[in-house]
N, C-alpha and C positions, 0 to 999 in steps of 0.2 A: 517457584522458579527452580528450574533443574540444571541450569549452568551455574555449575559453585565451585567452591574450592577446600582440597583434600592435601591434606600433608604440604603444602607449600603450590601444588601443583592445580590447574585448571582440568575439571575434569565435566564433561558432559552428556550429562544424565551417568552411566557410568564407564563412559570412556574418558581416556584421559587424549585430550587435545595435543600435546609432545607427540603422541602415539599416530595422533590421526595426521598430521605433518610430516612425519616421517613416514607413513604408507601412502600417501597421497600428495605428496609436497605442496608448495606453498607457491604463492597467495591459493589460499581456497575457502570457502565458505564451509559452512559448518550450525547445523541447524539441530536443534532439540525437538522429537517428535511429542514426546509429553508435554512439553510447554505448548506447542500449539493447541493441544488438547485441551489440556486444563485451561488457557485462555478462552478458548471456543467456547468450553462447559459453563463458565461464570457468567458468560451473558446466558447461555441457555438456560442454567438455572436459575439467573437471579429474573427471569419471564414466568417461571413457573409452568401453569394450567393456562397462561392468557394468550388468546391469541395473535400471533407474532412470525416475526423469516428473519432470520437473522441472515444478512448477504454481505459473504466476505468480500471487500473490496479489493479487488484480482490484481490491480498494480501495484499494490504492496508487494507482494512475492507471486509471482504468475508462474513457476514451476509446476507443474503438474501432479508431481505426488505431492506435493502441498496440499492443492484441489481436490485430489484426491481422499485425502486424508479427513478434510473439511467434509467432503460432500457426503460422505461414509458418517458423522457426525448430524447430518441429514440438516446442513449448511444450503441457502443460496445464495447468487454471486450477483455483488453489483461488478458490472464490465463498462470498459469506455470506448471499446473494437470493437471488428469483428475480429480480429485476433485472439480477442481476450474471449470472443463464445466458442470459437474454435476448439481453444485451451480448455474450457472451460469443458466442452461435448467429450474430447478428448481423452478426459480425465474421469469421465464416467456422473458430470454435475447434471442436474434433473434442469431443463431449459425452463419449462415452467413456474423455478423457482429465479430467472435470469430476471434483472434489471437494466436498463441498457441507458448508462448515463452518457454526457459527452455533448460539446457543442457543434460540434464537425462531422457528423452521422451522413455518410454517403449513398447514395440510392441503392447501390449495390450490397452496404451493410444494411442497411435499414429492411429491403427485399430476403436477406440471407436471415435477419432476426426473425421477420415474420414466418418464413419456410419453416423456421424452428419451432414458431411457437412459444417466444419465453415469453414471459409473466408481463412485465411492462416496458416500454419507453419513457424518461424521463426526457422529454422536452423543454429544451433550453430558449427557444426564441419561437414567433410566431411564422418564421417562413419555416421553418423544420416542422410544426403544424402540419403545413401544407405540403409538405413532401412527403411525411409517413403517411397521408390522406391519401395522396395522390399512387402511389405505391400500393395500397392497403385495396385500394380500389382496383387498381390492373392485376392484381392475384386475387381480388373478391373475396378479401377476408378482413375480419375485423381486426384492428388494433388497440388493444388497451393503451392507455397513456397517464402521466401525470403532467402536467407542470411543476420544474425546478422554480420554486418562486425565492428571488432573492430578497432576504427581510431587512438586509440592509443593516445589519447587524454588526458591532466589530469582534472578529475572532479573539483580539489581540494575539496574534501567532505572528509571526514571518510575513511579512506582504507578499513572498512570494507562492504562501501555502494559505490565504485568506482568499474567502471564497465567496464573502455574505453582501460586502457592498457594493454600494450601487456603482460604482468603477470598476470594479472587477466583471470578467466576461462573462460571466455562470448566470444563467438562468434570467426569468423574469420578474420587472416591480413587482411588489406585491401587490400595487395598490392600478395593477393592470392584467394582475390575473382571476380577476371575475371577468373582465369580458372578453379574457381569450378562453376562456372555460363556457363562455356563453356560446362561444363560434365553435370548439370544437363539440359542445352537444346537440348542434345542430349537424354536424358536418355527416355524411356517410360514412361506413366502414371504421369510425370511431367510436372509440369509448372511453367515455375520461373517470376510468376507476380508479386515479390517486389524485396526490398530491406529495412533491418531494422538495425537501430542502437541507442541506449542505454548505454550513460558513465555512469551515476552514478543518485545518488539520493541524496538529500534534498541540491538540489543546485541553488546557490546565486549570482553565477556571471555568467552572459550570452555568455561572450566570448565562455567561452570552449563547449557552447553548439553551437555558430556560425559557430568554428572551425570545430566541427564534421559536423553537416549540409553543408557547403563548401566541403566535402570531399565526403560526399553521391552525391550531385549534381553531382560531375564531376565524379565518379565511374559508375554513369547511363548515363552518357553522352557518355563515353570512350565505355559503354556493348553497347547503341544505334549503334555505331560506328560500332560495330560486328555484329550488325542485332539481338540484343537481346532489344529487348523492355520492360520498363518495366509500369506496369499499376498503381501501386502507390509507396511512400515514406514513411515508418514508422520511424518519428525523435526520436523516443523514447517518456520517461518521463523525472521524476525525479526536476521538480519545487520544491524547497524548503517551506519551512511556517516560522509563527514565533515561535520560540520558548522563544527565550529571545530577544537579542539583533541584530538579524538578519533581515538586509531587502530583503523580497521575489522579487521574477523578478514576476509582474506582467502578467497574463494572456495575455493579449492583446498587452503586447513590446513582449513577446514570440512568439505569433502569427504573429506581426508584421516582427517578425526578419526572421521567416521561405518566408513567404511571399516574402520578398526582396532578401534571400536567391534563392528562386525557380525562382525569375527573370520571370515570365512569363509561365514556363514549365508549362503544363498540367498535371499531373500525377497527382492523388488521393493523399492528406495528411494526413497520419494518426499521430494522436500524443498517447500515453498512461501515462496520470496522473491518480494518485493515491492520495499519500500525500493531494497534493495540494486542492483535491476535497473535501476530507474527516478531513485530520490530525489537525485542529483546530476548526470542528465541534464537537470536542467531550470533555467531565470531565470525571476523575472517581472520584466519592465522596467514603471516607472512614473516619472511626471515629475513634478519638485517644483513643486508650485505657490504655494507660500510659507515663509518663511523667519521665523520667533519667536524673536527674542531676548529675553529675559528675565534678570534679576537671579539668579535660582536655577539657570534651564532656558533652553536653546536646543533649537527644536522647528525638524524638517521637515517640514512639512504636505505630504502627496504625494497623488498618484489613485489610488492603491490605498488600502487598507482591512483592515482584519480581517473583512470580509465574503469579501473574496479570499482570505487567505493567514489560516488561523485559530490554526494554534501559538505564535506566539509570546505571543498572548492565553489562548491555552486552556493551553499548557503551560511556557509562561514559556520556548521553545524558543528560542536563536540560531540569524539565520541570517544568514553571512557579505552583508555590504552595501556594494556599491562604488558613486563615481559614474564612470559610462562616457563621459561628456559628456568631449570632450579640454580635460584640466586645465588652471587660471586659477592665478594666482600668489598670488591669497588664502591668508588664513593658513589650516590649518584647524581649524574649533570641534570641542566636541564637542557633540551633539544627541540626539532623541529622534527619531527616525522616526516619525511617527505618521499616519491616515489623516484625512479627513471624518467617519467615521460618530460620532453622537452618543454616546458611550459616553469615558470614564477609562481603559478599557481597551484601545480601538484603538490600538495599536502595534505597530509590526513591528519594532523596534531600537531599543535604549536604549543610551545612553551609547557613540554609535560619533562617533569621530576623522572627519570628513571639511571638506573643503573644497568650497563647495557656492553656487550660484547659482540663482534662480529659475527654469525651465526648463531644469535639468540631469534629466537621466536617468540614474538610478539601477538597477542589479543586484542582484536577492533571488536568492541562489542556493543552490541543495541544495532544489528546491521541486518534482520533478518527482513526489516521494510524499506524500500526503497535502496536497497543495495546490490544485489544482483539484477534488478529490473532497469537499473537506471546506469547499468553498465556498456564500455563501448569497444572497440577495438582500435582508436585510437593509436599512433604508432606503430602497428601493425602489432598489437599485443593479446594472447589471444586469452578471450575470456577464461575465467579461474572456472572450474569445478564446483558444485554443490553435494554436497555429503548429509545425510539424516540419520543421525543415531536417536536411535530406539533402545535401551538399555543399553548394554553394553555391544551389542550389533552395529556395525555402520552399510549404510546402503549408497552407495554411488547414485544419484537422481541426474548429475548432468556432468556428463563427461568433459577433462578440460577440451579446449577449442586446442586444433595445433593450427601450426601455420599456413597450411595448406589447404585447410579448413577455411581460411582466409581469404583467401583468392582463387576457389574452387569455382566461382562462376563468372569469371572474369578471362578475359580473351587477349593476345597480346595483341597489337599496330597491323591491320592489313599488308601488303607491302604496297608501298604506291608507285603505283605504275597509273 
């Protein structure tokens, strides 16, 4: 981990965060490129010689030098667009190593994938089937595919980032994908060279990901049986991080576990992290601009927002909150973190211990997944900035939004007559 702390102060990889605040103000994101690195590396190493595609899950951070970075590490990408292949060509990723997950796949993304040529379709339902057939057909080319089979599994995560049961929208029973595998090896311009599956996200315990894996094994084994071959295994993602008090499943017991799980088989492993690669390489610094004390509540009014950072709104999510500003002798309260935006629910920290002054600056940290991707404009607030240090270098990757930026493709009232 390369965001640490030196003489009192937060310094990243080795800039110091104060520094990067004050030449690019605040709220801004603030990203480690050797942590992504080193993340990336531990799955790659902990594969060895076997063969494998590691495909970063592109909703985590969909920035392009990110992609970039990855894809240079000779990374491929699970996507759930066509925006995310877009990103993805953009950034210089090899299409071939593309996966194209998602339940809502449009004829015109689905046509746009196959122009490109990536790797596979994960296939979430049996009319989507019949629409990358139908498609694959009127451009006379073939499409490889998997089935997302859901094992029906519990993540124990968030129900709102649980992915495996049978109430959740993702993918198909398990125990109805031999005979949608029997139709698509009949179908034309198909080819069913996987099988993929995906519980859930920011998960802690291994078991339920063992269980699914156990389930894919013998699902390929049962299609072998029928003379359906298949050329790889997509285990999904969804490795947790920390956030507060949570211990991650380390890359390499993950790998390990798939390993022992395959027994031997042959078939291609694909895995697709996200979180895990990105989601603690990243801060976003934002500066307090007022201080509420209250009879009940002590509040931090800061420049950031739940238009920036949306989890702790949307999933009642912590994330570790320090101030970096070098510490006063103040006692300190406890507070509510919270932003501008008109809403009960902008907050990004409740009830955190800190000692705090007007124009201190503040560290959101574990936000490099699902925090600038899952950001909005909202009151007319224009997205924060994204910054990458590489040593002691910073590189500007997304310039802030202004406000004009805003309403740049927007037109005012005819006059009516």
């Amino acid at each position: 981990m390369t965001i640490n702390r030196k003489s009192g102060h937060l310094f990243i990889e080795n800039k110091s965060a104060i520094e990067v605040a004050k030449e690019f103000g605040t709220p801004c994101y603030v990203y480690s490129k050797r942590s992504i690195e080193t993340n990336f590396n531990r799955f790659k190493d902990a594969f060895d010689q076997r063969e494998h595609l590691i495909c970063y899950a592109v909703k985590a951070n969909s920035n392009i030098a990110i992609i970039n970075i990855l894809s240079r590490l000779g990374s491929g990408f699970d996507i759930v667009s066509g925006g995310e292949l877009t990103r993805v060509l953009a950034a210089g990723g090899d299409p071939s190593k593309v996966v194209f997950s998602g339940v809502g796949k449009t004829q015109e993304e689905i046509r746009y994938a196959l122009k490109q040529k990536i790797k596979c379709f994960n296939i979430e339902s049996e009319s989507e089937l019949y629409r990358i057939a139908a498609v694959a057909q009127e451009l006379n080319q073939d499409a490889n595919i998997s089935f997302r089979v859901n094992p029906d599994v519990d993540a124990k995560t968030h129900p709102y980032i649980s992915t495996g049961l049978k109430e959740n929208k993702f993918g198909v029973e398990v125990n109805d994908a031999p005979r949608l595998y029997k139709i698509a090896n009949e179908l034309p311009h198909i080819s069913p060279t996987g099988i993929d599956c995906h519980i859930g996200s920011q998960l802690t315990d291994i078991a339920p990901m063992r269980d699914a894996a156990l389930k894919m094994v013998e699902l390929v084994d049962a299609l072998e049986n029928e003379s359906i071959l298949i050329k790889h295994i997509d285990f999904g993602g969804g490795l947790g991080i920390q956030y507060e008090n949570e211990t991650p499943i380390d890359q390499e017991k993950f790998v390990s576990m798939l390993l022992e799980v395959m027994n031997g088989r042959k078939q291609e492993i694909i895995v697709e992290p996200g979180r895990s690669i990105v989601g603690n390489s990243g801060v976003l610094l934002t500066t307090i601009e007022y201080l509420k004390h209250g009879s009940n509540k002590n509040f931090i009014v800061v420049d950031a927002a739940m238009n920036d950072l949306a989890r702790p709104s949307l999933y009642g999510a912590y994330h570790q909150i320090d101030n970096i500003t070098h510490k006063n002798s103040d006692p300190a309260k406890l507070y509510d973190i919270v932003g501008p935006i008109c809403e009960t629910g902008d907050f990004l920290g409740k009830d955190r211990n800190l000692s705090a002054n007007e124009g201190d600056v503040l560290a959101i940290h574990s936000v490099g997944a699902y925090g600038m991707t899952m950001s909005s404009n909202y009151n007319s607030r224009p997205r924060a900035p994204e910054i990458l240090i590489s040593n002691e270098r910073t590189y500007v990757i997304r310039e802030r939004e202004t406000i004009e930026d805003l309403f740049s493709k927007e037109q005012t009232a005819p006059d009516a007559h």
